[in-house]
Structures are given as C-alpha cells and as structure tokens.
C-alpha positions in Angstrom: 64.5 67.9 151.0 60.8 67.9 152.2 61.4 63.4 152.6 64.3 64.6 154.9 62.3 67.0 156.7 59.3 64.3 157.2 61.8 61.3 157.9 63.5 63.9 161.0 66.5 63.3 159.3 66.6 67.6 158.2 66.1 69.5 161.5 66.5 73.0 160.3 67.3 74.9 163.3 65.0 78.5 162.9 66.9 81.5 165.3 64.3 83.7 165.1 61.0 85.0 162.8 61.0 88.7 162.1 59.2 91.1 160.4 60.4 92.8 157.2 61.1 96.2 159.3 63.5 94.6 160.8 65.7 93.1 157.7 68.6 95.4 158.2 69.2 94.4 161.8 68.7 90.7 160.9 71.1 91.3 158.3 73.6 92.8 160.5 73.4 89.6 162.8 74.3 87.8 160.1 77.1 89.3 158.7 78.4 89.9 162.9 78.3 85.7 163.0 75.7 86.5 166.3 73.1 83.9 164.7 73.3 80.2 165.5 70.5 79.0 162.6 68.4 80.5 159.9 66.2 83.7 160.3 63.2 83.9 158.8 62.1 87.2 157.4 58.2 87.6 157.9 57.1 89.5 154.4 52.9 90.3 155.6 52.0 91.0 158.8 
C-alpha cells in the first residue's frame, strides 16, 4: 500500500482530523453517511 501511496496511484481522501473527545460525533457521521472520506481520530493532543 505505501508503493501505491508513493507512486500517486492511492490518494486516500482524509474528511477531517479530530480529537479523541470528539469520537462519538465522528462516529455518528459515519453511521448518518454525512462523511465523504476517512476521519482520522487524533489519540494525544
């Protein structure tokens, strides 16, 4: 996967970085299909 990412030919498309307070509501995004891409959950300050 990391080749892909290096040849361009992986774009992974990131929606939003959050921190872990806000897990639930990320969650809820999720499961309501309101997300186009991944969210990354932000585990240290």
């Amino acid at each position: 996967m990391i080749k892909r990412v290096e040849k361009g030919t992986l774009d992974p498309k990131i929606n939003e970085v959050l921190p872990l307070e806000e897990f639930p509501a990320a969650l809820n995004s999720l499961k309501g299909r309101q997300v186009r891409g991944k969210i990354i959950i932000r585990m240290q300050s």
